[in-house]
N, C-alpha and C positions, 0 to 999 in steps of 0.2 A: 432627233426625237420624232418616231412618227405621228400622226394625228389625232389616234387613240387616247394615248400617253398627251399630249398639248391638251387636249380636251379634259381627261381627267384633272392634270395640273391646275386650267382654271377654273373648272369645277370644283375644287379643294379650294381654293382660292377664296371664291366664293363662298365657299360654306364656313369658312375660317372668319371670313370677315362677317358673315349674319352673325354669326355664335354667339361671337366677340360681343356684338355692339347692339343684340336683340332691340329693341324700338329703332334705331337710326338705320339706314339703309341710303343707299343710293341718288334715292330723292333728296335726303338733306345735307349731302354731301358736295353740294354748289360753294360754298364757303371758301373768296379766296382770301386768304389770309390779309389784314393792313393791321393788326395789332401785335406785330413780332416786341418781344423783350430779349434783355441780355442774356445767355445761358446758351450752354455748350448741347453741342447734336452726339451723345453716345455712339459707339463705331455698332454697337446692336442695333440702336435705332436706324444709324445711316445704311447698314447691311439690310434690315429688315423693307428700306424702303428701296434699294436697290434690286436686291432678289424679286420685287415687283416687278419693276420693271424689266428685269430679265424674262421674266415669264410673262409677261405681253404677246397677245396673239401677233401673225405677221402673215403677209400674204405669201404663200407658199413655204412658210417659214424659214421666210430669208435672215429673219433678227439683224436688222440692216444696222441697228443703231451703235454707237458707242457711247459711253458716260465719262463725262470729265468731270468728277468732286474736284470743288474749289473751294478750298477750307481758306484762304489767304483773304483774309479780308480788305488790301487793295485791290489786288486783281478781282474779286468778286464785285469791288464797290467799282471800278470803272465797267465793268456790266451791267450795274442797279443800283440806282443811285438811294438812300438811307436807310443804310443796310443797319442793322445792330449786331453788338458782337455777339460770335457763337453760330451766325448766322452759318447758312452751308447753299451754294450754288452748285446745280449741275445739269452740266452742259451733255445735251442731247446732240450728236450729229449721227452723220448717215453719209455713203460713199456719194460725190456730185453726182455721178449718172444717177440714182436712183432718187434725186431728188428734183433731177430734171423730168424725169417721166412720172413724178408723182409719188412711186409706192415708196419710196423711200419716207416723208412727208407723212403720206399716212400711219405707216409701221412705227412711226417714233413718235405720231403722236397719239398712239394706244400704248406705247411704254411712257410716255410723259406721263397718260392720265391714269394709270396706274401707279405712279409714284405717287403722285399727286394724291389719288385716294389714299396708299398707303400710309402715307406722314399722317393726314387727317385722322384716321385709325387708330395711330399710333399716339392721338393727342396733340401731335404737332402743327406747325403754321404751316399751310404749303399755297404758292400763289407761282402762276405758269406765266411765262414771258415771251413774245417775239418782237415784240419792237426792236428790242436792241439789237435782233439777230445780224441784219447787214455790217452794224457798227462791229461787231464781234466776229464776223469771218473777214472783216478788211484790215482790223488792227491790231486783233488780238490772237489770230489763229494758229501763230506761230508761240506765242507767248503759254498758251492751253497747252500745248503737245497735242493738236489734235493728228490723228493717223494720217497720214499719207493718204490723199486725193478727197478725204472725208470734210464736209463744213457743216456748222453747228445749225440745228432746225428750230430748236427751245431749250427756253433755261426751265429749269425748277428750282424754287427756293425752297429751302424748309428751314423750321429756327422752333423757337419757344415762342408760345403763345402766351396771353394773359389768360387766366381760366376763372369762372366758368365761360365760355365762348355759344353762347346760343349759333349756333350754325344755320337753323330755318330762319331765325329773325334778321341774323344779319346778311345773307345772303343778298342778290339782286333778286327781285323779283323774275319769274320763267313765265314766259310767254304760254297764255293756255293753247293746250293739245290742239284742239280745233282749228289753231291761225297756224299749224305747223307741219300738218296732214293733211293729203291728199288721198281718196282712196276710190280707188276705181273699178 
């Protein structure tokens, strides 16, 4: 896809998501998830938040990443420990080399947060992970099917939420603009 077309894409993107959700935007979209309940992730909903992530800008548009849905609720729970059922893990990786020079890392973590917002969107619980990353390319890499020479960078979780979910309130607080810029 040339550059045009990538740009239109998350331009579309964008304007699908204002439409959508008129008052909420981007700002209040910090919310990670700790109130998942039981209930299953429809393959629309799971497609809906995937196709985000496919369409994540990349640098030179390498789309370095792959996606492993982990519907198995063992193998998801030895990734994240109190999972509830219905829950849905996936695993973000990227080829080693491009995670040794960085862009790999980058690129997959603008398809992470793209999932990320999209579940949110979509209603859903979505809460982003790297702690366990080490744990998960040393004992579980084989176990994912991840691609040949590729290790995992983050997880994303999404589930069902309790609703209504105040997103601004429960959020962390964001450190004001001024302690975060520099401008010269």
């Amino acid at each position: 896809m040339n550059l045009r077309k990538s740009i239109c894409a998350g331009l579309f993107l964008c304007a699908v998501i204002s439409a959508d959700f008129g008052e909420e935007s981007i700002f209040t979209r910090h919310f990670a998830a700790r109130n998942f309940v039981a209930g299953e992730i429809t393959q629309a909903e799971l497609d809906a938040v995937l196709r985000a992530g496919v369409h994540a800008p990349s640098a030179n548009n390498r789309q370095p990443w792959h996606f492993t849905v982990v519907r198995s609720q063992e193998l998801a729970g030895e990734m994240i420990p109190n999972l509830v059922s219905g829950n849905i893990v996936i695993v973000v990786s990227a080829p080693e080399d491009t995670i040794k020079n960085g862009r790999g890392i980058l690129d997959c973590g603008l398809a992470v947060e793209n999932m990320y917002l999209a579940a949110q969107s979509a209603g859903l619980g979505s809460r982003i992970y790297t702690g366990p990353i080490n744990s998960v390319n040393q004992k579980l890499k084989s176990r994912l099917d991840l691609p040949k020479g590729y290790s995992a960078v983050a997880l994303v979780r999404i589930g069902r939420i309790t609703s209504p979910t105040d997103a601004t309130s429960a959020a962390s607080p964001r450190q004001p603009l001024d302690t975060k810029v520099t401008y010269k």
